[in-house]
C-alpha positions as a Markdown table, in Angstrom:
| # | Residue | x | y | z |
|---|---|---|---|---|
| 1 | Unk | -99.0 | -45.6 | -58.6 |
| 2 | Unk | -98.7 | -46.9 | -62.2 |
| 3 | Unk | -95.1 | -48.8 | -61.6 |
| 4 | Unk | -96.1 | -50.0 | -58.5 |
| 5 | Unk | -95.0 | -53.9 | -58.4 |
| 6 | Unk | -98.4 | -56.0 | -58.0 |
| 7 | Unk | -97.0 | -57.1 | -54.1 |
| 8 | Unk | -97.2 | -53.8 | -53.3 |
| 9 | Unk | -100.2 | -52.6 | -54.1 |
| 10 | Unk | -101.9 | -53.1 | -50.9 |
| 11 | Unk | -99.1 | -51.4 | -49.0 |
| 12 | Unk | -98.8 | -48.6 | -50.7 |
| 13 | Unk | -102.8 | -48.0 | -49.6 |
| 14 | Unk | -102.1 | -48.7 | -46.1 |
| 15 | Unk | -98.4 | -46.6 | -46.1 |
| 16 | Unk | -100.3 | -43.4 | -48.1 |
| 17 | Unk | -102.0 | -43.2 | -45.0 |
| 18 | Unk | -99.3 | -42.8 | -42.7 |
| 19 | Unk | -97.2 | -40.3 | -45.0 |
| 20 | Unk | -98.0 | -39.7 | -48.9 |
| 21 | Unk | -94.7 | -38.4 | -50.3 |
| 22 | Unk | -92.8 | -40.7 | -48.4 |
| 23 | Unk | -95.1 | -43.8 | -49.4 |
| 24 | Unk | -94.9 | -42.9 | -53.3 |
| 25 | Unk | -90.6 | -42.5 | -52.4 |
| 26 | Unk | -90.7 | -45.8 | -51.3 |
| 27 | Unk | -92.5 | -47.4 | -53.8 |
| 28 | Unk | -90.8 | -45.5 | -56.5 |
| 29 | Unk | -87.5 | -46.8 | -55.4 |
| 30 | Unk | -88.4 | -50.7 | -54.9 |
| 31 | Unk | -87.7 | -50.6 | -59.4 |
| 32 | Unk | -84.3 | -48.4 | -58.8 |
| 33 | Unk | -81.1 | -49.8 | -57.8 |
| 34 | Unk | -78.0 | -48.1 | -57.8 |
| 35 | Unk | -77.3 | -46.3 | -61.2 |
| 36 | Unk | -73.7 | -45.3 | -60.9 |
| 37 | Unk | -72.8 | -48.8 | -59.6 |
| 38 | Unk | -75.0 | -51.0 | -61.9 |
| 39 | Unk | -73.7 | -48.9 | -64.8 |
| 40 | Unk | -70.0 | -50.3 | -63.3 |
| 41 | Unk | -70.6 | -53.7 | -62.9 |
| 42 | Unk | -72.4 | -54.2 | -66.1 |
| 43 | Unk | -69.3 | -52.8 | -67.9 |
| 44 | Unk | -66.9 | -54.9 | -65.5 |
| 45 | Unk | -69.0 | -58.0 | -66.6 |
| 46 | Unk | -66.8 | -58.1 | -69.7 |
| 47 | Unk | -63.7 | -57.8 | -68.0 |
| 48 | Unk | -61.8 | -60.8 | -66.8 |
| 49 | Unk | -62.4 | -61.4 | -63.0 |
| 50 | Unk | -58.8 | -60.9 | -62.1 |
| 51 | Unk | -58.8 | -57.7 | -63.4 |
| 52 | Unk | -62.2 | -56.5 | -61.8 |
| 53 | Unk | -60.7 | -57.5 | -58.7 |
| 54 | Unk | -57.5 | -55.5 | -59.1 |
| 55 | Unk | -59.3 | -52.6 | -60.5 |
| 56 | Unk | -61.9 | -52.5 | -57.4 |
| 57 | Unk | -58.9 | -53.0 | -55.1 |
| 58 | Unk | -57.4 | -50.1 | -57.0 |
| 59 | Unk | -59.7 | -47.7 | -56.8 |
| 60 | Unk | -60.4 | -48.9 | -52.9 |
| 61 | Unk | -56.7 | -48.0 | -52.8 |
| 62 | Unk | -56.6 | -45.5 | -54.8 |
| 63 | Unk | -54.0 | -46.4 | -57.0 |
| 64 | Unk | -54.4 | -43.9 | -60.1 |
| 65 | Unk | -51.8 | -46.1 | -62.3 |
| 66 | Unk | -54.0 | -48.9 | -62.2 |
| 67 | Unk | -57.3 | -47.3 | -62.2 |
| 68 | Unk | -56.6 | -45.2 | -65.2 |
| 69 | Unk | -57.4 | -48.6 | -66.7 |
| 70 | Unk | -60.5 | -49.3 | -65.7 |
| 71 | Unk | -63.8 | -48.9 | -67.2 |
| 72 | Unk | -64.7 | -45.4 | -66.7 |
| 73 | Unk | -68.0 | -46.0 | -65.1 |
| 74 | Unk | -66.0 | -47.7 | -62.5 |
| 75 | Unk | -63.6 | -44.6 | -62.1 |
| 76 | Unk | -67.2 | -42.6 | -62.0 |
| 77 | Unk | -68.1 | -45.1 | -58.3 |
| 78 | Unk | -64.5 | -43.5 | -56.6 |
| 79 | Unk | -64.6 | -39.8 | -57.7 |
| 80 | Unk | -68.3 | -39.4 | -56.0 |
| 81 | Unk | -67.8 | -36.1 | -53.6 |
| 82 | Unk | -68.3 | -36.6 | -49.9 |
| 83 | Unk | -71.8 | -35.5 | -48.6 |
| 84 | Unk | -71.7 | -31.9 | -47.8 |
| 85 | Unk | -73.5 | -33.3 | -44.4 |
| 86 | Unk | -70.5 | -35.5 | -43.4 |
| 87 | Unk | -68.5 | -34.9 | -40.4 |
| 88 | Unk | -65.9 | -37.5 | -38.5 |
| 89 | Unk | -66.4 | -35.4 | -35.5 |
| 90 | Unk | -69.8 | -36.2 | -35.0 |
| 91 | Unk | -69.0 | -40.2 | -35.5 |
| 92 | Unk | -67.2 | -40.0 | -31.4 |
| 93 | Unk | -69.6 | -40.8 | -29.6 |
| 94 | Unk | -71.9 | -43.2 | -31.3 |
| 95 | Unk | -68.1 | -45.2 | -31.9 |
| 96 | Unk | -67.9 | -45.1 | -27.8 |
| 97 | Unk | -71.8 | -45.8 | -27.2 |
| 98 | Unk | -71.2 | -49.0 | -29.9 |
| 99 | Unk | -67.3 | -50.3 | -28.5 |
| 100 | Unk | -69.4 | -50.2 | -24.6 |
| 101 | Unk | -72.8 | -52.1 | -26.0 |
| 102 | Unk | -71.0 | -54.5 | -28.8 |
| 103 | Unk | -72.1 | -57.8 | -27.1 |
| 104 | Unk | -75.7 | -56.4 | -26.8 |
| 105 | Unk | -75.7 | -54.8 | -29.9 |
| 106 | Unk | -74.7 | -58.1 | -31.7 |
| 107 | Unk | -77.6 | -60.1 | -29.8 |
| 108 | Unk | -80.0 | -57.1 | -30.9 |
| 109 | Unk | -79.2 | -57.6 | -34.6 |
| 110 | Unk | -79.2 | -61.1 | -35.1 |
| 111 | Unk | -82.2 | -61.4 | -32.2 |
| 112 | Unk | -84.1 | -57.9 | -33.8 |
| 113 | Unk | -82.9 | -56.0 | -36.2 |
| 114 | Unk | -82.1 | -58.9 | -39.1 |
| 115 | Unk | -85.3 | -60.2 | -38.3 |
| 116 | Unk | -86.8 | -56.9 | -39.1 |
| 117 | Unk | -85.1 | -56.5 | -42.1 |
| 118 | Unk | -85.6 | -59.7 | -43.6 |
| 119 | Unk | -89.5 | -59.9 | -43.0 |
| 120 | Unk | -89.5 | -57.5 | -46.2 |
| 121 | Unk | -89.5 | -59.2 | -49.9 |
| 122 | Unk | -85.4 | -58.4 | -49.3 |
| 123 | Unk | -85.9 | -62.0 | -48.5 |
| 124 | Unk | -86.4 | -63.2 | -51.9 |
| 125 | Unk | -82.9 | -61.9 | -53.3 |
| 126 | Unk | -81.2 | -63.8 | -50.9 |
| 127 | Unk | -83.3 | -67.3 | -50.8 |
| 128 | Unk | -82.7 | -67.1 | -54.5 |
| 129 | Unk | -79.3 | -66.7 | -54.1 |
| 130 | Unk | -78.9 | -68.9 | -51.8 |
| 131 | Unk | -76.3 | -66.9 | -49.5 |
| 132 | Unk | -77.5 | -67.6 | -46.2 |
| 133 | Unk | -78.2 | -71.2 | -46.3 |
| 134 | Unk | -75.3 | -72.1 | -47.5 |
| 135 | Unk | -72.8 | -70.0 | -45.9 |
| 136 | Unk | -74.9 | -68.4 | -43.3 |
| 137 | Unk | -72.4 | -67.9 | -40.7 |
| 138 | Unk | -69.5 | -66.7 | -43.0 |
| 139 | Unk | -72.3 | -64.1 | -43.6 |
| 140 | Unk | -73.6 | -63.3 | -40.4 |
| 141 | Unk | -69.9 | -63.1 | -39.3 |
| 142 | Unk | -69.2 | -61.0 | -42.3 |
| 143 | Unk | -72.1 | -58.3 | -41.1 |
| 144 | Unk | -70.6 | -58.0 | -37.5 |
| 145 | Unk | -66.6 | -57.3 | -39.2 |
| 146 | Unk | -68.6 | -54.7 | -41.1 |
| 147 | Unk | -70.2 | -53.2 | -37.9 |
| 148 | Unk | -67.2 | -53.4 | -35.7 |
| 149 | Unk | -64.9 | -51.7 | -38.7 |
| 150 | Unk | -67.4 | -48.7 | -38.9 |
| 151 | Unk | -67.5 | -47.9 | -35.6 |
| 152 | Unk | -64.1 | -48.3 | -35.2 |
| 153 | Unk | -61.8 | -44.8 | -34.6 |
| 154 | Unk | -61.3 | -43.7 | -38.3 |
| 155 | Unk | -62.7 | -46.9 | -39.9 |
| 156 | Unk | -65.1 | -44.4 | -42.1 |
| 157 | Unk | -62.0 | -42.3 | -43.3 |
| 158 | Unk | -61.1 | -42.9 | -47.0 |
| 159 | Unk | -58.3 | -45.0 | -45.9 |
| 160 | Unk | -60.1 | -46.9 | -42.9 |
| 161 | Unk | -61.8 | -50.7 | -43.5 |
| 162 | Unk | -64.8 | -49.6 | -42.6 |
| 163 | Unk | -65.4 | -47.6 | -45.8 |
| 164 | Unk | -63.7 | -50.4 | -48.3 |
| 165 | Unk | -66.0 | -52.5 | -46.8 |
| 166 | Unk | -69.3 | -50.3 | -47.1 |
| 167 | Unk | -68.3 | -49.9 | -50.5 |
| 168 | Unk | -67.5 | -53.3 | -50.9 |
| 169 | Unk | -71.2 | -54.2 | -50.0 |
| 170 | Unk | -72.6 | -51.9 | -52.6 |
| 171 | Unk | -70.5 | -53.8 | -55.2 |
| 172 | Unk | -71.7 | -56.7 | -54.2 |
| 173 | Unk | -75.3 | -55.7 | -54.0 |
| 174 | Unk | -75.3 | -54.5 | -57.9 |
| 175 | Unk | -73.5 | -57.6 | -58.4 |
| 176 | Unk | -76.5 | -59.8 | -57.1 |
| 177 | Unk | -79.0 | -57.1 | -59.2 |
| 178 | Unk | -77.1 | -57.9 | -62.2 |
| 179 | Unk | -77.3 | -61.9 | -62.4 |
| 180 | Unk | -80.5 | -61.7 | -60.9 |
| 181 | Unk | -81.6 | -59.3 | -63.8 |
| 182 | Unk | -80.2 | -62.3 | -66.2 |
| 183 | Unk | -82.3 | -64.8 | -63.9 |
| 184 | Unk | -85.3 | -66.2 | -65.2 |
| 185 | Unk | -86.5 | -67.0 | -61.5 |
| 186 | Unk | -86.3 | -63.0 | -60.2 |
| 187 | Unk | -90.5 | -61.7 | -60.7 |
| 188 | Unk | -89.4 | -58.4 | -61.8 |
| 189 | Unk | -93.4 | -57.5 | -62.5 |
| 190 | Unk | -94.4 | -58.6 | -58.7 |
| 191 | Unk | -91.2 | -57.8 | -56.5 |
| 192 | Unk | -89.6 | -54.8 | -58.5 |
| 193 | Unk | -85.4 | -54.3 | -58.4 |
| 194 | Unk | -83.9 | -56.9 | -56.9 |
| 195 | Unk | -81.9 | -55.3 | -53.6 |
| 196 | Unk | -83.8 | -51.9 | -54.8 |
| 197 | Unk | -82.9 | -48.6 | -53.5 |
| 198 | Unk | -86.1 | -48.9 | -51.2 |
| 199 | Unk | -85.0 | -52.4 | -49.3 |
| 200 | Unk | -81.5 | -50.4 | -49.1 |
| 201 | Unk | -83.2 | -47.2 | -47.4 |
| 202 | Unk | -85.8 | -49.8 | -45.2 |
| 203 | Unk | -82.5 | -52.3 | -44.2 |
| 204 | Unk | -80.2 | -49.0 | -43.2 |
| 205 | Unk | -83.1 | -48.0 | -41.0 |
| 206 | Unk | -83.1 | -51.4 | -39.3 |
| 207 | Unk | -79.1 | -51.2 | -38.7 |
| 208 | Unk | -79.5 | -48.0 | -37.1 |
| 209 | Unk | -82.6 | -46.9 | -35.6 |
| 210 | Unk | -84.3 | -50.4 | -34.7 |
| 211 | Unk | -80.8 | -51.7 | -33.3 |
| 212 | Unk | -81.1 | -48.6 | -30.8 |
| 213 | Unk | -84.3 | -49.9 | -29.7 |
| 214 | Unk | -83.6 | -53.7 | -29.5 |
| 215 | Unk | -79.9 | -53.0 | -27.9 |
| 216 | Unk | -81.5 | -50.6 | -25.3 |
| 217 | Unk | -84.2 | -53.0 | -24.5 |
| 218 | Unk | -81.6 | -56.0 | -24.2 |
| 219 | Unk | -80.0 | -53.4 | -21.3 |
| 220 | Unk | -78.0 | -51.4 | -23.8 |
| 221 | Unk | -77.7 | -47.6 | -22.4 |
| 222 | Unk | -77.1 | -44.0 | -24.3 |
| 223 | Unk | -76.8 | -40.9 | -24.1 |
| 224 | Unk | -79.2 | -38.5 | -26.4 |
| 225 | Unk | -75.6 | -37.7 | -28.2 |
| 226 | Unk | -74.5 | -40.9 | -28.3 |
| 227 | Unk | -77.8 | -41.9 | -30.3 |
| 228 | Unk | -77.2 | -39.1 | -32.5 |
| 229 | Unk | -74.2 | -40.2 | -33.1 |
| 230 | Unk | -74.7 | -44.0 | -33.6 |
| 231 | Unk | -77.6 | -43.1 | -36.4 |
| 232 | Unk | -75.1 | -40.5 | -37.4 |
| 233 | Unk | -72.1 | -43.1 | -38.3 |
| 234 | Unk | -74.9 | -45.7 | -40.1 |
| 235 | Unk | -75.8 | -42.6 | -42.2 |
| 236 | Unk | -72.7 | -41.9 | -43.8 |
| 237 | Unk | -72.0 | -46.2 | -43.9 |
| 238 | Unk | -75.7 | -46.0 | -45.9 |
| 239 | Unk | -74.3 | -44.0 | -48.5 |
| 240 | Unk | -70.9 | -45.3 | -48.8 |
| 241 | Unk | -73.7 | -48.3 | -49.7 |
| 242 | Unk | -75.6 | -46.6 | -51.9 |
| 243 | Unk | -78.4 | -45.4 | -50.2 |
| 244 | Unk | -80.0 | -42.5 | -52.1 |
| 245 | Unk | -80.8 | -39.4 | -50.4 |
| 246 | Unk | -84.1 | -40.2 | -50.8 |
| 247 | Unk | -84.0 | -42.8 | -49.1 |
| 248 | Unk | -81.1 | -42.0 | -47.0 |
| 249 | Unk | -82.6 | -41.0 | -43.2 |
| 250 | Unk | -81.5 | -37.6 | -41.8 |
| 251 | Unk | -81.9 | -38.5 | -38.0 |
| 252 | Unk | -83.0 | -41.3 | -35.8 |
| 253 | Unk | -86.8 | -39.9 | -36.2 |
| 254 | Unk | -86.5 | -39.8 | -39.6 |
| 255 | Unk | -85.2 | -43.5 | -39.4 |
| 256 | Unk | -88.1 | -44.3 | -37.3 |
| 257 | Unk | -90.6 | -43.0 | -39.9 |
| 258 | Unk | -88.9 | -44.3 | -42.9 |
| 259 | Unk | -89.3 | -47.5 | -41.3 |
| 260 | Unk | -92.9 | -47.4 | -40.7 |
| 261 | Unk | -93.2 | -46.5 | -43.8 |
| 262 | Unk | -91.6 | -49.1 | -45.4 |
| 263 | Unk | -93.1 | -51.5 | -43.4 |
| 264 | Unk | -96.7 | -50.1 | -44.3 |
| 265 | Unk | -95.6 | -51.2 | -47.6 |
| 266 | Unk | -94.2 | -54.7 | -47.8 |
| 267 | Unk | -96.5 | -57.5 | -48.1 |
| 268 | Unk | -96.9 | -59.8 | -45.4 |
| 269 | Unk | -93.9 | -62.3 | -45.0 |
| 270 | Unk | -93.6 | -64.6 | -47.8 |
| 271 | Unk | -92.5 | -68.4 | -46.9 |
| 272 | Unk | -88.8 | -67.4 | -48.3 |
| 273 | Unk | -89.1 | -64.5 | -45.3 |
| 274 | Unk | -90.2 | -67.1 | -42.6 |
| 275 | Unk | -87.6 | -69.2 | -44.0 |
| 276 | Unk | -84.9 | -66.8 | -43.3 |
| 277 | Unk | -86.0 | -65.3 | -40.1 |
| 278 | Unk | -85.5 | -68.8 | -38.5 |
| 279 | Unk | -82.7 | -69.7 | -40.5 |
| 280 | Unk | -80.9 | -66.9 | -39.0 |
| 281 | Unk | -82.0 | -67.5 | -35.5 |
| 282 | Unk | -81.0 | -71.2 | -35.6 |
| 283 | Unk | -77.5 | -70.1 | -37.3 |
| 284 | Unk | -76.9 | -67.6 | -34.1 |
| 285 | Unk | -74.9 | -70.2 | -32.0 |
| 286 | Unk | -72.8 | -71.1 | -34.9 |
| 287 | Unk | -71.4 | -67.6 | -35.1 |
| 288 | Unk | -70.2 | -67.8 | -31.6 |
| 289 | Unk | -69.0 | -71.7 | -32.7 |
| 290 | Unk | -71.6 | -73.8 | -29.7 |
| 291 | Unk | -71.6 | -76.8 | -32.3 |
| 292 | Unk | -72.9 | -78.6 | -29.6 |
| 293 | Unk | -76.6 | -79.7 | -31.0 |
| 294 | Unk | -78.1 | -80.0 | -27.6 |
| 295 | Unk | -76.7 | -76.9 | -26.2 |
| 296 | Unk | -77.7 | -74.9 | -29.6 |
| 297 | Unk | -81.2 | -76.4 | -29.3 |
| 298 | Unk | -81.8 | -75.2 | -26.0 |
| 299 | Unk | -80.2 | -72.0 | -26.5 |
| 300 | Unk | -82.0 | -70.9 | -29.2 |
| 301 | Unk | -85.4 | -72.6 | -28.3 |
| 302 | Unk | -85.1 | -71.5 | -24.8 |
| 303 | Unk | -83.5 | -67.6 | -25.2 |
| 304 | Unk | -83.5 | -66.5 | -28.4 |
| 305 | Unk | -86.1 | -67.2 | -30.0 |
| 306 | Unk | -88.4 | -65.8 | -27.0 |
| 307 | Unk | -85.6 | -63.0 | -27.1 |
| 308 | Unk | -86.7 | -62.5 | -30.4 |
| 309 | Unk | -90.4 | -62.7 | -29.9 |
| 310 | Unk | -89.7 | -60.0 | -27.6 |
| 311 | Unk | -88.5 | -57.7 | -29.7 |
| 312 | Unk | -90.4 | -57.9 | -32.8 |
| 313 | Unk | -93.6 | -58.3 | -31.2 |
| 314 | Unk | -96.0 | -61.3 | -31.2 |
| 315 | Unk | -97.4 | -59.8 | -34.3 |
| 316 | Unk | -94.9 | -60.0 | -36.4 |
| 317 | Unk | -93.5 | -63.4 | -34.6 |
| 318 | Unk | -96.5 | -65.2 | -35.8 |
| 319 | Unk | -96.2 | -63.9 | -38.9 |
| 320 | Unk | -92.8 | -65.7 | -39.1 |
| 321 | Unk | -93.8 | -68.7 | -37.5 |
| 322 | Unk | -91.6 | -68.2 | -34.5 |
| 323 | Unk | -92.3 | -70.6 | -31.5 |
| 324 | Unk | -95.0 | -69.2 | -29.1 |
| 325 | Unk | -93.5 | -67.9 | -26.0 |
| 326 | Unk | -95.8 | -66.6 | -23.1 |
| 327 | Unk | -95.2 | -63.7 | -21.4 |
| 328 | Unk | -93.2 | -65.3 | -18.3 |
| 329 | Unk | -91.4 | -67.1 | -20.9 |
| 330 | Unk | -90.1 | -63.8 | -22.9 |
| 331 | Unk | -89.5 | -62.3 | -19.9 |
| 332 | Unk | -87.3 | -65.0 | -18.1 |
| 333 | Unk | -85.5 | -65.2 | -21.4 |
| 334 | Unk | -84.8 | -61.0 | -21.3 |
| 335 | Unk | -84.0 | -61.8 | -17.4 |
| 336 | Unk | -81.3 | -64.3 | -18.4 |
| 337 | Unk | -80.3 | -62.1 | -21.2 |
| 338 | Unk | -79.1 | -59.3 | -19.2 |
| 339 | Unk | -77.8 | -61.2 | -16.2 |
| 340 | Unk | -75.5 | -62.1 | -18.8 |
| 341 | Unk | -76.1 | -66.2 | -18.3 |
| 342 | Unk | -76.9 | -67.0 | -21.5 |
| 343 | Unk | -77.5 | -65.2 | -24.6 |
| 344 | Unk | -74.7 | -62.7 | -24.0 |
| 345 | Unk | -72.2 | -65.4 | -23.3 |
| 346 | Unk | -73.0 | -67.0 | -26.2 |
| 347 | Unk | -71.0 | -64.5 | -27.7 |
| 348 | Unk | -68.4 | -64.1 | -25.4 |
| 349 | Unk | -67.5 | -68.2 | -26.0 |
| 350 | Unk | -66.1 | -67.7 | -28.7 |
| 351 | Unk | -63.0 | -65.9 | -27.1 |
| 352 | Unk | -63.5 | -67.4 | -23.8 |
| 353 | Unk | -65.2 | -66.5 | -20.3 |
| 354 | Unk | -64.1 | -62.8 | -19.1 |
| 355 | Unk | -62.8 | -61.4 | -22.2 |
| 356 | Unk | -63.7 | -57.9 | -22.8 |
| 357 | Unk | -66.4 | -56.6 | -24.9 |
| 358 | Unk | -64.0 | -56.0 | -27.9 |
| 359 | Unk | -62.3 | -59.3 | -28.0 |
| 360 | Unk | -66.1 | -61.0 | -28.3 |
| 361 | Unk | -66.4 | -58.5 | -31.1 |
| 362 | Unk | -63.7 | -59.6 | -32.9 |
| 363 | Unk | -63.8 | -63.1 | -32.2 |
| 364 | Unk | -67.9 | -63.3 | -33.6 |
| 365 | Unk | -66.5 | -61.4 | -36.5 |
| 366 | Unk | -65.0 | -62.9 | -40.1 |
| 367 | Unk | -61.0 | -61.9 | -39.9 |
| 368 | Unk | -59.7 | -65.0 | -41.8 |
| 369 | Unk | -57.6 | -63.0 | -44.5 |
| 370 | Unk | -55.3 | -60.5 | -43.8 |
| 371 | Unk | -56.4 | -57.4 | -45.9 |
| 372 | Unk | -59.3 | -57.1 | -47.7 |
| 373 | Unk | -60.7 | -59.7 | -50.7 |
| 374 | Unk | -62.5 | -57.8 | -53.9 |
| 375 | Unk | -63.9 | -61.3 | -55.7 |
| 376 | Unk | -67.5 | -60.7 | -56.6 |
| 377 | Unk | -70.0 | -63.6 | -57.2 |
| 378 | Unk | -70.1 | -64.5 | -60.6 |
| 379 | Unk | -73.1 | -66.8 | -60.2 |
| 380 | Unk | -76.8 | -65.8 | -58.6 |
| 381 | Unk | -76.8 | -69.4 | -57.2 |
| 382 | Unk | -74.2 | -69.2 | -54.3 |
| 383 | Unk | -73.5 | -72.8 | -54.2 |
| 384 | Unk | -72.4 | -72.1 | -57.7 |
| 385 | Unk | -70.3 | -69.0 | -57.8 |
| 386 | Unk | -66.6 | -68.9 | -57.4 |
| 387 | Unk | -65.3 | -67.8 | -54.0 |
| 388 | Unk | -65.8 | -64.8 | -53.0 |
């Protein structure tokens, strides 16, 4: 394709093999962003950040008296009409399949699923950002609030947290584009839009369909419904994000083969991509607060990291320069896994031995405000933005 970015050239050959239209969608959408949102941040650059913040919170709130001071394109983001697909009902059981597997599905995403994601060139936005090395774990803990707040009874109605803070992410995504866009560091030419539309589609594919497979392989059990229903609930998260319909999945198969597809098309992991895969592994104990260095060490060197080799594959596992584990190795790891002696209670530490499933959610989760912050970085270096 003629706007093809030069890294994925060779991708787009292998992933035109495995599906045509949905190979030229992907690479299409690695130079789009998010339109309607970019168009509000750009305008919100020139207000004062105090004001941003109170006009995002007001249109979160929806607080007409305020808002009818806001930029228009921001008033644009709120009046969006629901999908004519969407339907609550059908969010039940993937919320009960989720609240019964949290402390697997938790070790699946940070052991999996963000590995999966961030072997793509999504890796370079956030390297050059700097957001996960230095404040990985506020991060990582900020992912598992969003998780637990979607699948959480009502969290994706218009008043529930789990849908300010899905639309809180897209803000913050165009956000990053737009002081990326001003950065003379972002290689527009070779890696396209930076958090584009395609990485948005690929990542959303990860959170939903790849975190079935992990979490069921680390013991996790569903129901055909309940599967349905987990990709179900991601879906509508996905475009509360801003996931366009073309790349927006329509069912756990179709999440499956977007994934392949996108997968087909990234280039091979890039040194910032090896560098976050095992950033993110080491940070892992951190979230469940084991500050103890030996115990982290052999925790992660000892568990997760075959855990991880596991799931990925060894392919991809050398690819990221993850330790070589042998078979017995990966497999007494998964053994200790789902006896529940060590990676699981890693997680569970954090609220203490015999809590339930719920309270390790919440206590590996970020709930250190009351209520709901709308500060956006106003810096593309993290260690130089304001707080946000």
């Amino acid at each position: 394709m003629a706007t093809t970015p030069s890294a994925y050239v060779d991708g787009y050959s292998r992933a035109h093999a495995i599906d045509r239209q949905a190979a030229k969608d992907y690479i299409r959408h690695t130079t789009i962003g998010d339109p309607l949102m970019d168009a509000a941040v750009k305008d919100l650059a020139s207000v004062p950040r105090s004001h941003a913040s109170r006009f995002i919170e007001a249109g979160m709130d929806q607080d007409e008296e305020i808002l009818r001071d806001a930029p228009q394109s921001l008033r644009n983001v709120f009046d969006e009409p629901e999908p004519p697909w969407l339907d609550h009902s059908a969010f039940v059981p993937g919320i009960r399949a989720f609240q019964a597997n949290v402390v697997k599905v938790f070790a699946a995403f940070v052991a999996g699923t963000l590995i999966d994601g961030f072997s793509t060139l999504i890796s370079e936005s956030f390297v050059q950002t700097g957001r996960i090395f230095d404040n990985g774990v506020k991060r990582l803990r900020q992912n598992n609030r969003h998780q637990v707040e979607i699948f959480w009874p009502g969290g994706l109605q218009r008043y529930g947290d789990g849908w300010k803070l899905s639309v809180r992410i897209r803000f913050v995504h165009a956000q990053i584009r737009h002081l990326l866009s001003q950065s003379a560091e972002w290689d527009h030419e070779a890696y396209g839009t930076p958090i584009s539309a395609a990485h948005m589609g690929f990542s959303l594919s990860c959170f939903s369909a790849r975190t079935l497979k992990h979490s069921s392989a680390l013991g996790a059990v569903y129901s055909k419904e309940e599967r349905e229903s987990f990709c179900a609930v991601w879906r509508y998260a996905g475009h509360l994000m801003g996931v366009p319909d073309a790349m927006l999945y329509t069912d756990e198969r179709d999440a499956l083969r977007l994934y392949a597809v996108g997968a087909a098309c990234e280039p091979p992991p890039t040194e910032n991509a090896i560098l976050m895969a095992n950033a993110l592994i080491n940070s892992a104990p951190l979230v469940a607060g084991i500050t103890n260095k030996t115990e982290r060490a052999t925790l992660v060197n000892d568990t997760i990291y075959p855990v991880s080799r596991f799931l990925i594959g060894d392919d991809m596992a050398d690819k990221l320069r993850l330790p070589k584990s042998g078979p017995l190795k990966k497999r007494g790891a998964l053994l200790r896994f789902r006896l529940n002696n060590s990676l699981g209670r890693f997680l569970e530490r954090v609220t203490g031995r015999g809590g339930s499933s719920l309270t390790t959610a919440f206590g590996a989760s970020l709930y250190e405000n009351a209520g709901l912050r709308y500060d956006m970085p106003d810096h593309a270096r993290a260690e130089e933005s304001s707080s946000w």
